[in-house]
DRENDO-1510 file (C-alpha; in Angstrom, 1 decimal, always signed):
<recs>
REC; n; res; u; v; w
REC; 1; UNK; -12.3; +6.0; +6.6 .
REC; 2; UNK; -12.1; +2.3; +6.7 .
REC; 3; UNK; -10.9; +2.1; +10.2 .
REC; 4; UNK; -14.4; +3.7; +10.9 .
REC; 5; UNK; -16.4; +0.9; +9.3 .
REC; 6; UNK; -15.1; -2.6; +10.9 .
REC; 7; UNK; -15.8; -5.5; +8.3 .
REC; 8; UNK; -14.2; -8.8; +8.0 .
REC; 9; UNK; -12.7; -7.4; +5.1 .
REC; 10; UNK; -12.9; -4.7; +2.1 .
REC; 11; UNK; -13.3; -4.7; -1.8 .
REC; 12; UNK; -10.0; -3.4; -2.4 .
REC; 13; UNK; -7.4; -4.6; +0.1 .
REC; 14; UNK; -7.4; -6.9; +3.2 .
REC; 15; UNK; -8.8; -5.7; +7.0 .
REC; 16; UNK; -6.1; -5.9; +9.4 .
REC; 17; UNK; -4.5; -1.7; +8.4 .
REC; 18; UNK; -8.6; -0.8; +8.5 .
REC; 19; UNK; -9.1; -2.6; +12.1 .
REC; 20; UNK; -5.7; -1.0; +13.2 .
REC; 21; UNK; -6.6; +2.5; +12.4 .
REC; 22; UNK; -10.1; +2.0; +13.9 .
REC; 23; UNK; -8.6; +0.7; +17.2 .
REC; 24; UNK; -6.5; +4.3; +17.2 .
REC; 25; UNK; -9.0; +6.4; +16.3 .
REC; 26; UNK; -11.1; +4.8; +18.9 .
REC; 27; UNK; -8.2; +5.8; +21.4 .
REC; 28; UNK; -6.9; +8.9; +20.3 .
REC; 29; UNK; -9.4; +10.6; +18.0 .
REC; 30; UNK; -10.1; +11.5; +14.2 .
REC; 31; UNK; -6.6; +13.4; +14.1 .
REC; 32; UNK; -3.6; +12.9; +12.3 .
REC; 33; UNK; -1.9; +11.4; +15.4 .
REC; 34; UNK; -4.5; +8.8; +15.2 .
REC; 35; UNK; -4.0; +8.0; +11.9 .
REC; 36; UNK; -0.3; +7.8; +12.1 .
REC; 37; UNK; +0.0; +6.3; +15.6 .
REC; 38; UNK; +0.3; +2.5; +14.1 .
REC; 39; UNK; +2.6; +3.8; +11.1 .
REC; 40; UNK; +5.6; +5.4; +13.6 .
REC; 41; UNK; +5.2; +1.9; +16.0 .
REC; 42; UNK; +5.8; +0.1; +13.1 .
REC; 43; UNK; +8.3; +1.3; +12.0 .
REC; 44; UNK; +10.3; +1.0; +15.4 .
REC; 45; UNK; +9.4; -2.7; +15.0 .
REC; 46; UNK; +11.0; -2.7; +11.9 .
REC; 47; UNK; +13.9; -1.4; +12.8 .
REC; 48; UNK; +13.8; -4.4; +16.0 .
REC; 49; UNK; +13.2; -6.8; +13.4 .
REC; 50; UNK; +16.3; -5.9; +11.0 .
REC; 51; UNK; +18.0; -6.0; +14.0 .
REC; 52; UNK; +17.3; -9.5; +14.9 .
REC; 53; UNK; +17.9; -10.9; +11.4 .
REC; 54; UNK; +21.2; -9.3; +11.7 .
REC; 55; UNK; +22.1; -11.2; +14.9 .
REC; 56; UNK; +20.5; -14.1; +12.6 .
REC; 57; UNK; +22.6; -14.1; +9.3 .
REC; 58; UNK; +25.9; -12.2; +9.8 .
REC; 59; UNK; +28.9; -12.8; +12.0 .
REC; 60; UNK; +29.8; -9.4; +12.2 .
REC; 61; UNK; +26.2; -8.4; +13.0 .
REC; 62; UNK; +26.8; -4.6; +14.9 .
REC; 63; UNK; +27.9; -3.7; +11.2 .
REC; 64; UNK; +25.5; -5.1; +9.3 .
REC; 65; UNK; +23.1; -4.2; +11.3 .
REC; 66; UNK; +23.9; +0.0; +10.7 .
REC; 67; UNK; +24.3; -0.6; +7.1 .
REC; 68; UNK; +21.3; -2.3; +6.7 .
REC; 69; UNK; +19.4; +0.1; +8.8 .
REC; 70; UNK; +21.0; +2.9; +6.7 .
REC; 71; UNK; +19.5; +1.3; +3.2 .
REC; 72; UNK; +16.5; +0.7; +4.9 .
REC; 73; UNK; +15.5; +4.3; +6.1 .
REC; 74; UNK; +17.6; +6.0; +3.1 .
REC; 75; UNK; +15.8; +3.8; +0.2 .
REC; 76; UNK; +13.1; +5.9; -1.0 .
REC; 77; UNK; +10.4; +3.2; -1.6 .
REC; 78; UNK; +10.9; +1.7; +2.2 .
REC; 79; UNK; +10.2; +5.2; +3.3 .
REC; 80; UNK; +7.3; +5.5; +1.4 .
REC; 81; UNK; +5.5; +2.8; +2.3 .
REC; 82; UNK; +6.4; +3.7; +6.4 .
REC; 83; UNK; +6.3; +6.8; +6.7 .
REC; 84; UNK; +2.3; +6.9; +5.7 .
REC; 85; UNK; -0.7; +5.1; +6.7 .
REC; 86; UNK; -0.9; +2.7; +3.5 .
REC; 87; UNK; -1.4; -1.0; +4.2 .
REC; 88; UNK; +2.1; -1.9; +3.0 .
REC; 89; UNK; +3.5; -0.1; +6.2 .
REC; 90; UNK; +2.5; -3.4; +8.0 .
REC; 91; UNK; +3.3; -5.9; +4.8 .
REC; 92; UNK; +6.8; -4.4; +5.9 .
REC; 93; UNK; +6.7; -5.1; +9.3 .
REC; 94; UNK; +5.1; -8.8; +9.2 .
REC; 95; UNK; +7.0; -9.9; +5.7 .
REC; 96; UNK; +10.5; -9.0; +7.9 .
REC; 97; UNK; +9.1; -11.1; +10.9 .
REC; 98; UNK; +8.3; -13.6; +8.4 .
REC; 99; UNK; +11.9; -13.9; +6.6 .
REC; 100; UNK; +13.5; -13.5; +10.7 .
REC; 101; UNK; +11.6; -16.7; +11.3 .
REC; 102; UNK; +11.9; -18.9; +8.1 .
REC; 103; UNK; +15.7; -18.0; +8.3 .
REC; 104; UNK; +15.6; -18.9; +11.2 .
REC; 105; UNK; +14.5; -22.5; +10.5 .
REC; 106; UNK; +16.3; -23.2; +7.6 .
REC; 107; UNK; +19.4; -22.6; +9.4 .
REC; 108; UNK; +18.8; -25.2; +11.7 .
REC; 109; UNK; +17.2; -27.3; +8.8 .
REC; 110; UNK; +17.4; -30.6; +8.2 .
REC; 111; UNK; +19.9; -31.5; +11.1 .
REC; 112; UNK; +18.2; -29.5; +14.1 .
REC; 113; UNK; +14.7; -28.5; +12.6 .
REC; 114; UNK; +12.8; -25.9; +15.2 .
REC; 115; UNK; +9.3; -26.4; +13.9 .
REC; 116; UNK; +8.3; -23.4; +16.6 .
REC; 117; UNK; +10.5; -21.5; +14.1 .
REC; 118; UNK; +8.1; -22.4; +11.0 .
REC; 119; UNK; +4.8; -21.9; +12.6 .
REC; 120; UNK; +5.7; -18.3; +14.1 .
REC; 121; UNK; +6.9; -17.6; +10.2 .
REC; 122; UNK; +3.6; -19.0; +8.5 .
REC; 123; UNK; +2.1; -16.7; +11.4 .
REC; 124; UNK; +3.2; -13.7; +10.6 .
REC; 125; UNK; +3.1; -14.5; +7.2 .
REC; 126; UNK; -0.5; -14.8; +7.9 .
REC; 127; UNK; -0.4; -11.3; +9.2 .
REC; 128; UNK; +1.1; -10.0; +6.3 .
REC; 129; UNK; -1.4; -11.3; +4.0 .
REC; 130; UNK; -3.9; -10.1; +6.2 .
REC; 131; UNK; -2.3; -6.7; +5.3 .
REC; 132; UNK; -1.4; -6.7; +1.7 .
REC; 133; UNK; -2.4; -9.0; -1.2 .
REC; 134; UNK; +1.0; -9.3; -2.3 .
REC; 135; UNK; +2.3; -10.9; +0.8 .
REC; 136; UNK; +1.3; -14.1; -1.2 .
REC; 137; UNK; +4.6; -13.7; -2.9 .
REC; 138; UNK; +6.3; -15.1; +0.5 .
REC; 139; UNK; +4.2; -18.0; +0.6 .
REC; 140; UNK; +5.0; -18.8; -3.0 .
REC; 141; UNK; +8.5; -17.9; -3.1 .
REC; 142; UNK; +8.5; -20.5; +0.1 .
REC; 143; UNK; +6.9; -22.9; -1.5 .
REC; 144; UNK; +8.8; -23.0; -4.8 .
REC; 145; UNK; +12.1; -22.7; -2.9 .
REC; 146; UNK; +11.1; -26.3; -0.8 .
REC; 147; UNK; +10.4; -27.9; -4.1 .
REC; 148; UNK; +13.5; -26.4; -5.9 .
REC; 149; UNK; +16.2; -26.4; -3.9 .
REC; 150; UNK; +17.6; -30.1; -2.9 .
REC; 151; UNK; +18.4; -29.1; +0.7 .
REC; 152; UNK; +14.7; -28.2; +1.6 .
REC; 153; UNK; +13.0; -30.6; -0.6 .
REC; 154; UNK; +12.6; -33.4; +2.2 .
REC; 155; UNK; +10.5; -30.5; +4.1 .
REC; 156; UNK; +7.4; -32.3; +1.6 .
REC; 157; UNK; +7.1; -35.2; +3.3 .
REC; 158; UNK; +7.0; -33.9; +6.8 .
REC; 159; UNK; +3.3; -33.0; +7.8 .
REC; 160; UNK; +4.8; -30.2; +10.1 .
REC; 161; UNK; +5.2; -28.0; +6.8 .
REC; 162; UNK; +1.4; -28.6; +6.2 .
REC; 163; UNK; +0.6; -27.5; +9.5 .
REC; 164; UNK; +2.5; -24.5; +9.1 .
REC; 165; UNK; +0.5; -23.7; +5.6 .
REC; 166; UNK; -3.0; -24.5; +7.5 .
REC; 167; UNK; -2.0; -21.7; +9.7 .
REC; 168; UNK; -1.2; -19.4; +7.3 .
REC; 169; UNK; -4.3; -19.6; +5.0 .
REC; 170; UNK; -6.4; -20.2; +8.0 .
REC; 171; UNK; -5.6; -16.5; +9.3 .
REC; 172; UNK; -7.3; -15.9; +6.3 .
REC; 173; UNK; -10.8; -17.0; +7.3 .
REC; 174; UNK; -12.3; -13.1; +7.4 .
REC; 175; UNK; -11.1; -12.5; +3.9 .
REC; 176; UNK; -12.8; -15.5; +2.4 .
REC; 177; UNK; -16.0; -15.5; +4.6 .
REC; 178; UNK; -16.5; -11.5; +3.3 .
REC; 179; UNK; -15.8; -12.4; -0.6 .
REC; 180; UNK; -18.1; -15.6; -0.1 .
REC; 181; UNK; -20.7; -13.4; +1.2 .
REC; 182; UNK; -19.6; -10.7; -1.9 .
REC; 183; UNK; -19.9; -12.4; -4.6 .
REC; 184; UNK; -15.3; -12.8; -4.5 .
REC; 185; UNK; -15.6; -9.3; -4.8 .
REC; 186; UNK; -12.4; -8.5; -3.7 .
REC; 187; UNK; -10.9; -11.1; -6.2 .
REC; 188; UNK; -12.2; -9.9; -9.0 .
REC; 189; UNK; -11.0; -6.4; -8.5 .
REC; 190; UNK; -7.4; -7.8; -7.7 .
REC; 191; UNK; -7.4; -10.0; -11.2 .
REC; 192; UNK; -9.1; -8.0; -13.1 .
REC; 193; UNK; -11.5; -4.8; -12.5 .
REC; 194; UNK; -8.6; -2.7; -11.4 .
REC; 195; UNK; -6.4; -3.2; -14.5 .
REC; 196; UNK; -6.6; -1.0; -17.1 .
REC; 197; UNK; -5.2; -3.1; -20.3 .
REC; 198; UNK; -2.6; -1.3; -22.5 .
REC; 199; UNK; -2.8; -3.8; -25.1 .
REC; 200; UNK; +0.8; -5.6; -24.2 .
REC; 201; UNK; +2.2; -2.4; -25.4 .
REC; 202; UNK; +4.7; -2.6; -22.8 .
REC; 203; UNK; +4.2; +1.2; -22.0 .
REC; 204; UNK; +3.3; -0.4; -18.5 .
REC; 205; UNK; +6.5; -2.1; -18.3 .
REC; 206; UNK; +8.2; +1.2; -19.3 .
REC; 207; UNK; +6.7; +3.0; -16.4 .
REC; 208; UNK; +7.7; -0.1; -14.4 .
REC; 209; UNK; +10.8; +0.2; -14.9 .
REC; 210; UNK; +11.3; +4.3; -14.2 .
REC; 211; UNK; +9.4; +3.6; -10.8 .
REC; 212; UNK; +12.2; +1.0; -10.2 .
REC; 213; UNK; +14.8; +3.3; -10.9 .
REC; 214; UNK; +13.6; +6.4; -8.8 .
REC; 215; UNK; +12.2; +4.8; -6.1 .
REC; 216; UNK; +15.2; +1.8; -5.5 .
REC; 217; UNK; +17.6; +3.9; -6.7 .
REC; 218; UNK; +20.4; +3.5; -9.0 .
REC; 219; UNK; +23.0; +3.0; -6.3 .
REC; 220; UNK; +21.2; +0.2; -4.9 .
REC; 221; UNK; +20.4; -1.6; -7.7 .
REC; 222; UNK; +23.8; -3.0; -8.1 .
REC; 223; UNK; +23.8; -4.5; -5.1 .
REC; 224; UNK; +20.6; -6.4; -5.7 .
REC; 225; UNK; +21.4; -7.6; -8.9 .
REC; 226; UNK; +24.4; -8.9; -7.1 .
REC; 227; UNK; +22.1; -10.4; -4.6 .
REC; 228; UNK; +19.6; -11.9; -7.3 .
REC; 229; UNK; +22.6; -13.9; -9.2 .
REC; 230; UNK; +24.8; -14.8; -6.2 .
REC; 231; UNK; +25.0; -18.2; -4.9 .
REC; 232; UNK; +25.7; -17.1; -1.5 .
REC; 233; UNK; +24.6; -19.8; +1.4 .
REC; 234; UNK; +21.6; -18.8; +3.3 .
REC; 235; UNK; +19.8; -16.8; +1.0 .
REC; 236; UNK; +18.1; -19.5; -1.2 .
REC; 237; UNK; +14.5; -18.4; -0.2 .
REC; 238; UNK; +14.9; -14.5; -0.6 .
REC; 239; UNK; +16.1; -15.0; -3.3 .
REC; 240; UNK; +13.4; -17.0; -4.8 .
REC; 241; UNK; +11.0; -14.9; -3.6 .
REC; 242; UNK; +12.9; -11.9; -5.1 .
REC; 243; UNK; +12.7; -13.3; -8.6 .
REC; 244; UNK; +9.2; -15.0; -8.4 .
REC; 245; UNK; +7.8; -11.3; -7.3 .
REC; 246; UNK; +9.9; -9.3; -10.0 .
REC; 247; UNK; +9.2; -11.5; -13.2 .
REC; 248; UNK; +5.9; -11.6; -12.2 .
REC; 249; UNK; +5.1; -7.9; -11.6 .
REC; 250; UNK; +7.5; -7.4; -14.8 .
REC; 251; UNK; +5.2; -9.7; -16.6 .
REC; 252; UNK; +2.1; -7.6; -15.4 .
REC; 253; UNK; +3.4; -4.8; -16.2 .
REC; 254; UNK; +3.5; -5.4; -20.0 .
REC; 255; UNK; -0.6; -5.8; -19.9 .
REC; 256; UNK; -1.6; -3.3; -17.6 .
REC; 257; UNK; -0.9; -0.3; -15.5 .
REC; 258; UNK; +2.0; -1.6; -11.8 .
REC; 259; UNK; +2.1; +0.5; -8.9 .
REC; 260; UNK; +5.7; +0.7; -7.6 .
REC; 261; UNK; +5.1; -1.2; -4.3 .
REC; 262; UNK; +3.4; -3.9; -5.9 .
REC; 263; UNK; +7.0; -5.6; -6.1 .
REC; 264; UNK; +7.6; -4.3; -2.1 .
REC; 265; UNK; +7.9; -8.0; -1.1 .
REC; 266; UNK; +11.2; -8.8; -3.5 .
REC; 267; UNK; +12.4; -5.5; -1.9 .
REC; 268; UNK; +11.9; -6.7; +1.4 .
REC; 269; UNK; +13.6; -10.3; +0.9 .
REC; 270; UNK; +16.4; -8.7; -0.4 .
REC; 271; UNK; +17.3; -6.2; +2.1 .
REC; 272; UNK; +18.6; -8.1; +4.8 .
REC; 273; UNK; +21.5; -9.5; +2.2 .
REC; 274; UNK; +22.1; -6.5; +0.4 .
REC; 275; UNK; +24.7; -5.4; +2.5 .
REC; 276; UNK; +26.9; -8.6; +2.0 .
REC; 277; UNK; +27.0; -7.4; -2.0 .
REC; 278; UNK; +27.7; -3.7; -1.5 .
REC; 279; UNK; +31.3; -4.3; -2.7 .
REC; 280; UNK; +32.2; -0.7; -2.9 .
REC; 281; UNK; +31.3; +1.6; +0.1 .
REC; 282; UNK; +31.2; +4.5; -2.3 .
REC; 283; UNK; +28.2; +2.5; -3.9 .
REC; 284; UNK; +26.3; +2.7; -0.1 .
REC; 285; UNK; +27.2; +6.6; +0.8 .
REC; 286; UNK; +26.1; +7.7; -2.7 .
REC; 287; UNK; +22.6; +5.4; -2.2 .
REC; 288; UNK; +22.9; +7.2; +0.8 .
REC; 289; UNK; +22.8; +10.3; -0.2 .
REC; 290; UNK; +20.2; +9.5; -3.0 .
REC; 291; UNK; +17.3; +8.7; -1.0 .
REC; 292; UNK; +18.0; +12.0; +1.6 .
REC; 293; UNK; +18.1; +14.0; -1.1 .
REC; 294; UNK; +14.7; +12.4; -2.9 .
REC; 295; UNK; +13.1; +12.3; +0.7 .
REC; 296; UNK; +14.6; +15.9; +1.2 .
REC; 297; UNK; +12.3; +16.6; -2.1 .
REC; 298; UNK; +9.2; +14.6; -0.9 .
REC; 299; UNK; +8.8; +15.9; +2.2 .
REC; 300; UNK; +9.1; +19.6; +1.2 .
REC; 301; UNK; +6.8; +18.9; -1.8 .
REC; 302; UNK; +4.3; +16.9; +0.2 .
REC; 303; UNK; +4.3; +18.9; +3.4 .
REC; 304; UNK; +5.8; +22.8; +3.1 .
REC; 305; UNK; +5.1; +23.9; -0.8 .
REC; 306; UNK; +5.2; +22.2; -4.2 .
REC; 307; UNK; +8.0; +21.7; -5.9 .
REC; 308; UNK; +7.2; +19.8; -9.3 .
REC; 309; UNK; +4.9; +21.6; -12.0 .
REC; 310; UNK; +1.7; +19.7; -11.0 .
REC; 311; UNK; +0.0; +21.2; -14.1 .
REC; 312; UNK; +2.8; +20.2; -16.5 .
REC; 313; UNK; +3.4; +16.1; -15.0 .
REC; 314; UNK; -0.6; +15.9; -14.2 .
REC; 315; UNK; +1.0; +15.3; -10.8 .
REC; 316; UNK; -2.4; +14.5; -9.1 .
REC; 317; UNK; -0.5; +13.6; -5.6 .
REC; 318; UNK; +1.2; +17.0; -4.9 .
REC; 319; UNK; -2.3; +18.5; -6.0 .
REC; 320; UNK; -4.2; +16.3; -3.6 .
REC; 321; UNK; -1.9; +17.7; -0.6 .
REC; 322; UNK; -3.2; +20.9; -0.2 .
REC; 323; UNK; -6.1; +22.8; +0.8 .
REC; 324; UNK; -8.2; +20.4; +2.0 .
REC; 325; UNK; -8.9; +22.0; +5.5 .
REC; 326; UNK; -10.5; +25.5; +3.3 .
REC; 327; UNK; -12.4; +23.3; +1.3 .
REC; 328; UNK; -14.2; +21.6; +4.4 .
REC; 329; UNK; -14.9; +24.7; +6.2 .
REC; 330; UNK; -16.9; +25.5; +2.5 .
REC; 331; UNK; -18.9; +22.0; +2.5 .
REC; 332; UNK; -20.0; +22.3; +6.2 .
REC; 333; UNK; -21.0; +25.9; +5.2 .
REC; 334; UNK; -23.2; +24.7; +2.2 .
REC; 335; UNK; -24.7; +21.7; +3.2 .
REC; 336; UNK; -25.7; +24.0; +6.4 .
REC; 337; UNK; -27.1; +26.5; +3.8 .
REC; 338; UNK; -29.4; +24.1; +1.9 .
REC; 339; UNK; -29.7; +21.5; +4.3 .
REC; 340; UNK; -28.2; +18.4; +2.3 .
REC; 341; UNK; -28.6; +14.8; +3.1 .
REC; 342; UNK; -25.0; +13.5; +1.8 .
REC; 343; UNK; -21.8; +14.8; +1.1 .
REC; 344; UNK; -20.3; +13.0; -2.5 .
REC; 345; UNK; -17.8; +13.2; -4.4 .
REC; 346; UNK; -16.5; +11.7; -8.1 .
REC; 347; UNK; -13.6; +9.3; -7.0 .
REC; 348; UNK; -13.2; +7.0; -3.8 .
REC; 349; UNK; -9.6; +8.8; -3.6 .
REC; 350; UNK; -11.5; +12.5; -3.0 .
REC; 351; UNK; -14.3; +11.0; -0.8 .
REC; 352; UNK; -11.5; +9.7; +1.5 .
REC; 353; UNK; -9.4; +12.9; +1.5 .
REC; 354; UNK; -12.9; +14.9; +2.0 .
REC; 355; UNK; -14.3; +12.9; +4.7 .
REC; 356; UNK; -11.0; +12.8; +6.8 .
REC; 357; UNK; -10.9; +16.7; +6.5 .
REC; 358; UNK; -14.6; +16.7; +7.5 .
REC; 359; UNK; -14.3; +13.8; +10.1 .
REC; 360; UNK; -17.3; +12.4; +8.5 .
REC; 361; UNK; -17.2; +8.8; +7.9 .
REC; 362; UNK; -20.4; +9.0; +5.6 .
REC; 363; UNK; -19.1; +10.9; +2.7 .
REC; 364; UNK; -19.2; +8.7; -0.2 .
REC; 365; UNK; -18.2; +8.1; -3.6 .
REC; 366; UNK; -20.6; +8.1; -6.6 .
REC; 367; UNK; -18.3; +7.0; -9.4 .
REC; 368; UNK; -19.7; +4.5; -11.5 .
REC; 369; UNK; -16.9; +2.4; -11.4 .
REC; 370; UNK; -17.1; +0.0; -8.2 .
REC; 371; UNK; -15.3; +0.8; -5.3 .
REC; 372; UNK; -15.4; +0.3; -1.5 .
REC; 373; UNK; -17.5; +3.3; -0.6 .
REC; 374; UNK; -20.8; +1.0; -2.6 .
REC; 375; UNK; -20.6; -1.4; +0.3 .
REC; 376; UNK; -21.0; +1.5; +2.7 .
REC; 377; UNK; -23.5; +3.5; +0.7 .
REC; 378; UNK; -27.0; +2.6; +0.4 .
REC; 379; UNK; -28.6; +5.1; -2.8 .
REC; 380; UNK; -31.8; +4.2; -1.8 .
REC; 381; UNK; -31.7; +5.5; +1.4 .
REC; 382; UNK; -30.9; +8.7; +0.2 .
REC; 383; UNK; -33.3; +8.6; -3.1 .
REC; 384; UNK; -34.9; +12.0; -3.1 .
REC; 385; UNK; -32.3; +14.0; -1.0 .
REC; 386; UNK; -30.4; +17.0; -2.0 .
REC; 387; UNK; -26.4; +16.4; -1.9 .
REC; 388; UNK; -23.0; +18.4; -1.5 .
REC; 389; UNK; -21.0; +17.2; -4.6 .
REC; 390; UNK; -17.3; +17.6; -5.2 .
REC; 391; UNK; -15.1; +17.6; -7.8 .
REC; 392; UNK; -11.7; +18.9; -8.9 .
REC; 393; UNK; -9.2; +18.9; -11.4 .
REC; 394; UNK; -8.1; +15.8; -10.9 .
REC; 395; UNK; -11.2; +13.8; -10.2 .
REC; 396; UNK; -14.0; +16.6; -11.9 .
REC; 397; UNK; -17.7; +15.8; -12.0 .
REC; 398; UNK; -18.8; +13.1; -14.3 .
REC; 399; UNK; -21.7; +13.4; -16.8 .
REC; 400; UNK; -23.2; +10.0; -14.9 .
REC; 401; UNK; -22.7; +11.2; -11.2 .
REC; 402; UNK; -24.6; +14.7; -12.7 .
REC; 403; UNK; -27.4; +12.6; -14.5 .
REC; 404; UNK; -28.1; +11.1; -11.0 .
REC; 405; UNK; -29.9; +14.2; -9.8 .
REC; 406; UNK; -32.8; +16.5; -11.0 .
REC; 407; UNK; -30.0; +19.5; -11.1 .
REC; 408; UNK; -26.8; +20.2; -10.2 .
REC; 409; UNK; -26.2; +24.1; -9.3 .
REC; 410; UNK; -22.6; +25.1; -9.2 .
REC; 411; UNK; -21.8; +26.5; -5.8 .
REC; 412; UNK; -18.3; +27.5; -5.4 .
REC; 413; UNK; -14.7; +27.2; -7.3 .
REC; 414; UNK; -11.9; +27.5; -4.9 .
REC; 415; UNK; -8.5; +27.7; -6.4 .
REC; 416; UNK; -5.8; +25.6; -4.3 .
REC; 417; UNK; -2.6; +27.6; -5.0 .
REC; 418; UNK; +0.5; +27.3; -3.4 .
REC; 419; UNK; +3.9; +28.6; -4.6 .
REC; 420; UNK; +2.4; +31.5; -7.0 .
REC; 421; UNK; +0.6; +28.4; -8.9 .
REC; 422; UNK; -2.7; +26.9; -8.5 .
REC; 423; UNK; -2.2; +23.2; -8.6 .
REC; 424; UNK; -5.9; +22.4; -7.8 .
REC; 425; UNK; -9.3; +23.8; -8.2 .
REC; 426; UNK; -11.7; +22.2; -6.0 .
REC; 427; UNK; -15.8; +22.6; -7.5 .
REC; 428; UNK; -18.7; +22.3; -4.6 .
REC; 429; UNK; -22.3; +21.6; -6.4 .
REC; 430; UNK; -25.6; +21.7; -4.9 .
REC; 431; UNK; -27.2; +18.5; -6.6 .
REC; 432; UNK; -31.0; +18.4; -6.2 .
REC; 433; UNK; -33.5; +15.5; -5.6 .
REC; 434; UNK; -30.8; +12.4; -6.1 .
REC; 435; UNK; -31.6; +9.5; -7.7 .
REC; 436; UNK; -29.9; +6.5; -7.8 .
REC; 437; UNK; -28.7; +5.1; -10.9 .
REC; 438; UNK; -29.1; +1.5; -11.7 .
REC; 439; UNK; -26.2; -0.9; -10.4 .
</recs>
């Protein structure tokens, strides 16, 4: 859905994956193809660009090159984040360009600097942030690495490197010009309205950690501890990025809920080095044969039928996976029926799931909690109008989104079972004469 409103930017992530998808869907259609287009070309330029740093940091390159490859499609959170069309699929693909280029430079640094080399990596580094908040990491790990490390330290007196950060943040122009305009909308979700505050319990960090485990894998992690305390020539800046991301997201993680690709940026300056501290090839055919068997897992659960207990784990992303296409033909039926103005529903996740089902850009959200689909959504507009509401087990029908209209009439319950088990039950309401809570 964000493809099909162009913006300079969005409340909750940066433009460039929203302009992306709106360029293929303006090609190719509202279809799956469409969507996932971008995500499969990619990921082929990925796979160019691991290549390339190969050639770039290993004399035996052919090799590395396979290996690498291997724990980059068999390492479950790299798959994750390219195999779907989430933001970070680019972050992946312009963080690697990134790291090709900066290695690029420091090799060549301070007795043959190619300052082409630094501008095309504070480019792309541009890019990345233009894709994924956390792309920042890069830029900070860069910029503590010139100031730490004695070799690169001469790099702050050359105006060249100031250059190079003018380009960067000035690819950043849309971003600032729509949170000016917003109120720094977008800022204050990132620091602070998304974050749920456990109280430093360190249940967060807990979480954190599991995440780390499952989606790394235990196989690999022994490598990139080896990686993180090594004092191997040439890998200076990933590695200070690698430890400026993880102690940071480890640090947020003690305060407040971490998604486990918030941390994709250490992941990604690790893995071209990774390689060089898999001592034992047992260590890279068991990480191997890890991440098949876990992508094995996800793409059966995600895609044929599921294979956790969605009930039991409150596993909302295997519920949300299925039956979507049954539910639309009932929402087209009943706002047909009674002639609704709107289509809403009680979370920004549903209204996206519904309106790609429907192809119909204008279903919204009416949480009360801020999201994107306010800046799309003008109440007013619709004060008056009867609606199609939606809720479910995960996201159900709030007392405020009800209180917004003169009645709500339940219209249907549609049970999404798959397996012998329902793992959803999706609620259509008829809600009459809306109007629009305060904001």
């Amino acid at each position: 859905l964000w493809g099909q409103h162009p913006a300079l930017s969005y409340f909750d992530h940066p433009p460039l994956n929203a302009w992306l998808q709106g360029l293929s869907g303006a090609i190719f259609g509202w279809n799956r193809f469409a969507l996932r287009m971008p995500v499969a070309l990619a990921l082929l330029v990925d796979i160019g660009l691991i290549w390339l740093i190969s050639k770039r940091i290993a004399w035996d390159w052919p090799e590395h090159f396979w290996r690498t490859l291997l724990l980059f499609l068999g390492t479950p959170i790299f798959v994750a984040v390219t195999a779907v069309a989430l933001p970070d699929h680019l972050l992946v693909t312009f963080t690697l360009a990134a790291l090709y280029f900066f290695l690029a430079f420091f090799q060549r640094w301070p007795e043959l600097p190619r300052w082409r080399d630094l501008y095309l990596g504070a480019f792309f580094l541009g890019l990345a942030a233009l894709s994924k908040y956390n792309a920042a990491f890069l830029g900070l790990g860069l910029a503590l690495y010139i100031v730490v490390a004695p070799r690169a330290r001469p790099l702050l007196g050359k105006p060249q490197l100031y250059l190079a950060a003018a380009i960067a943040i000035a690819m950043q122009a849309p971003v600032l010009i729509w949170n000016l305009q917003q109120g720094m909308a977008s800022y204050g979700f990132i620091f602070g309205g998304r974050h749920a505050g456990l109280g430093a319990t360190f249940e967060g960090t807990g979480q954190w950690l599991v995440g780390l485990l499952l989606l790394v894998g235990p196989f690999l992690l022994v490598p990139m501890l080896g990686f993180g305390f090594s004092r191997r020539k040439g890998e200076g800046l990933a590695r200070t990025t690698f430890w400026l991301s993880t102690l940071v997201i480890l640090g947020i993680s003690a305060f407040t809920a971490t998604l486990f690709h918030w941390n994709l940026v250490a992941y990604l300056a690790a893995l071209p080095f990774l390689a060089f501290h898999m001592r034992w090839r047992w260590l890279s055919w068991a990480h191997t044969a890890y991440g098949l068997a876990f992508v094995g897992f996800m793409l059966v659960n995600y895609a044929v039928t599921p294979l956790t207990d969605v009930q039991g784990w409150r596993d909302e992303a295997t519920g949300w996976a299925y039956g979507w296409d049954e539910t639309a033909d009932a929402v087209r039926a009943a706002q047909a029926e009674h002639g609704a103005g709107f289509v809403a529903t009680a979370d920004y996740t549903t209204a996206a799931l519904l309106g790609f089902a429907l192809a119909d850009k204008t279903v919204t959200s009416l949480n009360p909690r801020r999201d994107q689909f306010d800046y799309w959504f003008d109440p007013a507009a619709h004060a008056g109008q009867d609606a199609i509401l939606f809720g479910d087990t995960w996201r159900p029908l709030l007392g405020e989104i009800s209180a917004q209209f003169a009645e709500v009439i339940p219209l249907a319950e549609i049970p999404v079972i798959r397996g012998g088990k329902e793992i959803d039950r999706h609620q259509i309401y008829l809600g009459k004469g809306f109007v629009p809570a305060p904001r």
